[in-house]
N, C-alpha and C positions, 0 to 999 in steps of 0.2 A: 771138444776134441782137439786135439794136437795134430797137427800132421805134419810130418818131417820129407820132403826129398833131395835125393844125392845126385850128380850129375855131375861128368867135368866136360868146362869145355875149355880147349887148349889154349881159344883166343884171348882167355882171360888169364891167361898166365902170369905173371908179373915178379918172381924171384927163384932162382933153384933152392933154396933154403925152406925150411917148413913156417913161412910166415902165413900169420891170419891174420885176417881184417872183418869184421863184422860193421855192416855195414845197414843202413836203416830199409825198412819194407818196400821205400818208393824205388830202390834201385833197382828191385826186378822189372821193374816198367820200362829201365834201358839196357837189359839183353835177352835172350833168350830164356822162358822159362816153358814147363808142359803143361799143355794144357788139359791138366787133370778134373775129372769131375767123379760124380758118385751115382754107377746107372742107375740104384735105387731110389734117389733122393728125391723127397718129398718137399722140402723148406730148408732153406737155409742162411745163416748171415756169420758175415766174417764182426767181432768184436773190435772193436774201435775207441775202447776207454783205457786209457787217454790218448793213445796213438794208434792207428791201426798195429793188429797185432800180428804184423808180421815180419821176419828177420832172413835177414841172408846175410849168410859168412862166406867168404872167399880166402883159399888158401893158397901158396901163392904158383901150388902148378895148375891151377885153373877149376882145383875142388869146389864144389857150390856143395853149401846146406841150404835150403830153402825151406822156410818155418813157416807156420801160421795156428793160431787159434781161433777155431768157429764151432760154432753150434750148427747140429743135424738132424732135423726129425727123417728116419729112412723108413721105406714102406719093407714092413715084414710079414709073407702070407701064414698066418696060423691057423693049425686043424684044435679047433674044440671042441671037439665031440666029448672030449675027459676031461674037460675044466671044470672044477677047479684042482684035478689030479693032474693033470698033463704037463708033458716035456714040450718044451721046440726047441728049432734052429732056425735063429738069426742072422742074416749075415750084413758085410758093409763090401759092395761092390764096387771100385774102382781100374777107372779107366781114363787113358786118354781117348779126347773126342775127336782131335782132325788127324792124328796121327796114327798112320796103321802099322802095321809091323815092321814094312822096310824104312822106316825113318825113325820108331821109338819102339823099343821094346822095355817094358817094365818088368821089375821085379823085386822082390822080398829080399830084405835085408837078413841077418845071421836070425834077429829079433826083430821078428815084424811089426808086435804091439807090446806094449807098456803099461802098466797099470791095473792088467784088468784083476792081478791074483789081489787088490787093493781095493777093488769097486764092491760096493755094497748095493743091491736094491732089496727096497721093501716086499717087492712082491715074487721077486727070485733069486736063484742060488743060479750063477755060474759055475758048471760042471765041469768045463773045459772049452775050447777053442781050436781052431785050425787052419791054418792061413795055407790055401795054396792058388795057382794060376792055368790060367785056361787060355785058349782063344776062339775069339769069339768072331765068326763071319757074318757079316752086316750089310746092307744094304750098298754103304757105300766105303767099303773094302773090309779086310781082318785085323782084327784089334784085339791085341795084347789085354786082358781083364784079369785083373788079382781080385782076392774075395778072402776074406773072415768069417768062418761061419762059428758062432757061438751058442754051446748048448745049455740051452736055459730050461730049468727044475723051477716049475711054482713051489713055492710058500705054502701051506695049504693056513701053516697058524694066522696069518695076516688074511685073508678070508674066512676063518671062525670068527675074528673080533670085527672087523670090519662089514661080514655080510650076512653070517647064519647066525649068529646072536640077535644084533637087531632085526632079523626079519621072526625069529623067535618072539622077540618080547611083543614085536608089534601086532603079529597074531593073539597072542595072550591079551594083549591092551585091548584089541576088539572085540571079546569074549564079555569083556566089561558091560557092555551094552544090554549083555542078557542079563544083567541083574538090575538095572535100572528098569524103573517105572515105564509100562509100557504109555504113560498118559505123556512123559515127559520126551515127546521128539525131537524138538528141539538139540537136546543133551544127546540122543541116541545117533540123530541125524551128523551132528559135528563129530564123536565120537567114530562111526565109521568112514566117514570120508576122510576124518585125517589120516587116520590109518593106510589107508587106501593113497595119499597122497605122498606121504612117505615113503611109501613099499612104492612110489614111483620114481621117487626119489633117489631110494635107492639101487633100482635098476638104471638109471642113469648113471651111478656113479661106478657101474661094474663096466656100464661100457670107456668110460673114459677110462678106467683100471688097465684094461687089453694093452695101453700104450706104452711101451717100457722105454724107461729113462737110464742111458747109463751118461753119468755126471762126467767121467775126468778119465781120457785113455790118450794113448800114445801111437801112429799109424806112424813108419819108417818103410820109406819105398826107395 
């Protein structure tokens, strides 16, 4: 994921002329930048081949773009009572964490997100999207939270190939066993356990399925 934020601070002003200077990732470590996180987030690591990947441009009445690319696995609660027909909503919650409302107030750019009418997964069709903001009362004051929430359509063709075919033929494979010699257990014995090992197999792999990936978006705050 990409994530972009805007901010000006005056002290950094340096020309009345529209000059830019883009300047390397480390210089946000000498002024002020927010300190934004993701109340959802699960795991996460900022990209660092070859350089870390982050950028800040300064313009020259004190405009900051502050860039970064990282990877996020976010926790999203899903009802599957209808899977593998079911809808959800997704969402990517952000927030700043020491700053409440009377010192940062965040919000959505004209375009909040980027990429997504371009994102492809295998196991859903993005339906649409919605970017709005809330505030949120916390224990230790009220904090400005914007949120994405994206409506996600399973696939149901990519679970016919992937889960109800092979569990079809594997049932059919262990049918096999009733034509086989009842002297020969050995053959009967291996024959249904693999079966049975497989159809384990693959309920493992429906669980790891539940995780949706999307590859390449754009967050402007």
């Amino acid at each position: 994921m990409y994530l972009n934020q805007y901010w000006k601070d005056e002290r950094l002003a340096f020309s009345s002329s529209d000059e830019l200077l883009t300047l390397p990732g480390d210089f946000a470590e000498k002024i002020w930048v927010p300190d934004t996180f993701f109340a959802n987030d699960k795991s996460s690591y900022l990209h660092d081949v070859t350089e870390k990947n982050k950028m800040v441009r300064l313009h020259g009445d004190g405009s900051i773009t502050y860039g970064m690319r990282f990877t996020t696995t976010l926790a999203c609660m899903m009802d599957l009572h209808y899977y593998p027909l079911d809808s959800q909503n997704c969402t990517v919650e952000i927030e700043s964490y020491g700053y409440t409302v009377a010192d940062v107030v965040m919000y959505w750019k004209d375009i909040p997100v980027v990429g997504v009418e371009e994102a492809e997964l295998p196991q859903f069709t993005i339906m649409g999207y919605e970017a709005n903001d809330r505030t949120e009362e916390l224990a230790t004051g009220v904090y400005r939270r914007l949120s994405i929430s994206f409506n996600l359509q399973r696939n149901i063709g990519y679970f016919v190939f992937q889960t109800y075919l092979p569990s079809i033929l594997i049932v059919m494979l262990s049918w096999v066993s009733f034509w086989i010699n009842h002297e020969a257990t050995s053959a009967r014995v291996a024959l249904g356990s693999s079966s049975l090992i497989r159809r384990r197999q693959l309920r493992e792999d429906e669980r790891q399925e539940h995780r949706l990936r999307v590859k390449t978006s754009t967050c402007n705050v």
